[in-house]
RODO-2510 file (C-alpha; in nm, 4 decimals, decimal comma):
residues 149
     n   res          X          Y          Z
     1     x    -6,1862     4,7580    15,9265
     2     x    -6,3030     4,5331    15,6694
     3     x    -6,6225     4,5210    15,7851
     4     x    -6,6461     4,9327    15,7357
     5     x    -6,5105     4,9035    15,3981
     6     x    -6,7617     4,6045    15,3105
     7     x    -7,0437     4,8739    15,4600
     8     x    -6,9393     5,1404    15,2274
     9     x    -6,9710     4,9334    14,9647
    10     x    -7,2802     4,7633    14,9614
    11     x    -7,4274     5,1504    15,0547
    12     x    -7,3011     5,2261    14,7537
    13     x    -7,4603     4,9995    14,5415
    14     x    -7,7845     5,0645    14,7422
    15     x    -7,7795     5,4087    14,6461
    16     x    -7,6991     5,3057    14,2773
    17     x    -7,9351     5,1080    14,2314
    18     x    -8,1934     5,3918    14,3962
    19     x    -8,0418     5,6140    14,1299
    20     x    -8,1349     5,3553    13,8657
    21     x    -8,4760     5,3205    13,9769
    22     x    -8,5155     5,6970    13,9903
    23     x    -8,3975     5,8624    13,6753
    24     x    -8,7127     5,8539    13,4427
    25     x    -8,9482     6,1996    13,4069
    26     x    -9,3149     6,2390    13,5153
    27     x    -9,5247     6,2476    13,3345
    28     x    -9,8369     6,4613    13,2797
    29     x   -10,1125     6,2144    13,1594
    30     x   -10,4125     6,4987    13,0987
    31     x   -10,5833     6,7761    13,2305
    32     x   -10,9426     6,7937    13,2441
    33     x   -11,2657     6,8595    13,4785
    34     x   -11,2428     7,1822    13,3143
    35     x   -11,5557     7,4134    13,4421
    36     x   -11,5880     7,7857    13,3787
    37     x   -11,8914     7,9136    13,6388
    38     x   -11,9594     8,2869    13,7106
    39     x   -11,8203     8,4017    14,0552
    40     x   -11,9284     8,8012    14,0710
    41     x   -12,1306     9,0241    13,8367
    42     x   -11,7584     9,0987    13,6293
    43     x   -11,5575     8,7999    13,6837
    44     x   -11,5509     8,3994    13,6081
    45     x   -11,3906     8,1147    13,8133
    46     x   -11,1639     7,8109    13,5754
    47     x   -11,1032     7,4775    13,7727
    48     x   -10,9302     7,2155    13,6472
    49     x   -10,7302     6,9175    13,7233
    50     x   -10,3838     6,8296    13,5924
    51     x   -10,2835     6,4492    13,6171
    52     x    -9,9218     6,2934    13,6371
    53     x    -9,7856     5,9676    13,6694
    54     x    -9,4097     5,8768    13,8508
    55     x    -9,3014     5,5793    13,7032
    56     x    -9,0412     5,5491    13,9469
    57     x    -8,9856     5,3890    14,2639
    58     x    -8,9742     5,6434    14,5122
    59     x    -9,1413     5,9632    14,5036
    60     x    -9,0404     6,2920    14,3408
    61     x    -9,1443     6,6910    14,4023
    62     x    -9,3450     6,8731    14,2412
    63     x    -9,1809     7,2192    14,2559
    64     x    -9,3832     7,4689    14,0556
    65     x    -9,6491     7,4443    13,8470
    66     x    -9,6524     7,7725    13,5688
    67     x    -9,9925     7,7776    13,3541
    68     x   -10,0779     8,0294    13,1274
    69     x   -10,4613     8,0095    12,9881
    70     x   -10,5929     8,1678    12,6502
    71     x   -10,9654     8,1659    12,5016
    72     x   -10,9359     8,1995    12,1535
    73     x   -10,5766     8,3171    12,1727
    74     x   -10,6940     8,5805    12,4145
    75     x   -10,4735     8,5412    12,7550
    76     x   -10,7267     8,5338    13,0385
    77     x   -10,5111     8,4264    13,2946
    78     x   -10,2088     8,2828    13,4790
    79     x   -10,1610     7,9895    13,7507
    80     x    -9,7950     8,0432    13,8863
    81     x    -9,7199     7,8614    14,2622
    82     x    -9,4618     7,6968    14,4193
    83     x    -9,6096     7,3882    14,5169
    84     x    -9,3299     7,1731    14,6977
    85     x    -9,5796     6,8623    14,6832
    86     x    -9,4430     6,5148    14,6566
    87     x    -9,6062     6,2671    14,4418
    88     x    -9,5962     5,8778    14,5458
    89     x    -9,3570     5,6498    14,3169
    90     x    -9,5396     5,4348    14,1222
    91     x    -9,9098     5,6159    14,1349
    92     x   -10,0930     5,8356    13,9779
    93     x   -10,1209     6,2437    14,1220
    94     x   -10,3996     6,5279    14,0907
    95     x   -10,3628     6,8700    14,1545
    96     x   -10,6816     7,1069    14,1338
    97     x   -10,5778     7,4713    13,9475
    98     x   -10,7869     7,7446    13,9458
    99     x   -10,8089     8,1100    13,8448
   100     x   -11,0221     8,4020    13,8014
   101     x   -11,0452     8,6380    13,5507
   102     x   -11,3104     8,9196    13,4233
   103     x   -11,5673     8,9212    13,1838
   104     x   -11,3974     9,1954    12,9805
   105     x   -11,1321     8,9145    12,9010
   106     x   -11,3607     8,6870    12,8295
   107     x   -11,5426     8,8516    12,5603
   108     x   -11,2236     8,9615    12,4138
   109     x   -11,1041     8,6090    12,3703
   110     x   -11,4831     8,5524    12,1889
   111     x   -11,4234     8,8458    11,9506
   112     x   -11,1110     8,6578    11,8315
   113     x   -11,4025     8,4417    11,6632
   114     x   -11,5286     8,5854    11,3863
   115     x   -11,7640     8,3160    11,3445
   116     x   -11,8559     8,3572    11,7472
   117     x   -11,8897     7,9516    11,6840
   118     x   -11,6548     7,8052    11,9107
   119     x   -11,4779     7,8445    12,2112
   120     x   -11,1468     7,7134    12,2069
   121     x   -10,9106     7,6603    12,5887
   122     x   -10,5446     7,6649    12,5436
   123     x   -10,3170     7,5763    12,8212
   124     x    -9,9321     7,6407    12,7919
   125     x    -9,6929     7,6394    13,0525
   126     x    -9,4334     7,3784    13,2642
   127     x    -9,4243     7,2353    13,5842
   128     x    -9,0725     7,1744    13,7526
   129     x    -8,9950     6,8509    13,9144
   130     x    -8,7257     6,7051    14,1452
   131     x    -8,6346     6,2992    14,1977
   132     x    -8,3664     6,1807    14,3860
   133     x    -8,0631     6,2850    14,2119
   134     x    -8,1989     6,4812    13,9477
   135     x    -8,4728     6,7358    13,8042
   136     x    -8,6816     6,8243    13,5203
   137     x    -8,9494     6,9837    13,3350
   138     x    -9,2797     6,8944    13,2077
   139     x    -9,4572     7,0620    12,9271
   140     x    -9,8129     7,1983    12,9120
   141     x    -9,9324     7,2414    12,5855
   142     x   -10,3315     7,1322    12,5535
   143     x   -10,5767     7,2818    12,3802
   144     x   -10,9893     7,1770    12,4405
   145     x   -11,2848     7,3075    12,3175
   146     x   -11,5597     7,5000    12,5709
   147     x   -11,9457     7,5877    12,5553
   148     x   -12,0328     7,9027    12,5849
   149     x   -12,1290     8,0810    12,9003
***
């Protein structure tokens, strides 16, 4: 009998001690290797890569990832999937995105632009995340210049 009761115990320090370990957020350290390259006569293909980091000691879900994506304001697109992806404790974590969207939207978001000088990318959305006893969400809110097409 003792020796259940001395079980239960030391399991439960285990598992507070995992709790410990486990509470802190990922993090999302950038998103880049952002390429726009024509796909069809009226459309355009955007790839990019979103990095996070788990600083904790076991690994943690991904559950969704939503992006929205504006050129010059001008929404061109939306990246919305449940992912269910686990991401190693302790390492760094890629995740390619990409969408399509027209021309038509494209040259609206460059008519934003008076000045038709710049190109700007926005990215705004949140990606949802489980560790071992609890959950969160991260915040995407980047903004990067483009070239023109």
């Amino acid at each position: 009998m003792k020796f259940k009761k001395a079980g239960f115990v030391v399991a439960g320090i285990l598992l507070l001690i995992l709790a410990f370990f486990n509470r802190k957020d990922i993090e999302l350290t950038k998103q880049d290797q952002i390429s726009i390259k024509p796909i069809s006569q009226s459309g355009y293909e955007l790839s990019s890569v979103i990095h996070l980091h788990n600083p904790n000691l076991l690994s943690s879900t991904i559950k969704t990832v939503n992006e929205n994506f504006y050129i010059n304001g001008q929404s061109i697109g939306a990246f919305k999937m449940d992912l269910s992806q686990g991401v190693a404790g302790m390492k760094d974590s890629e995740f390619p995105i990409t969408i399509r969207f027209t021309k038509d939207d494209y040259s609206k978001g460059l008519m934003r632009d008076s000045t038709n000088a710049s190109i700007t990318l926005r990215m705004d959305g949140e990606i949802d995340f489980q560790n071992l006893l609890s959950g969160g969400k991260i915040k995407i809110q980047q903004s990067q210049p483009l070239q023109k097409l």
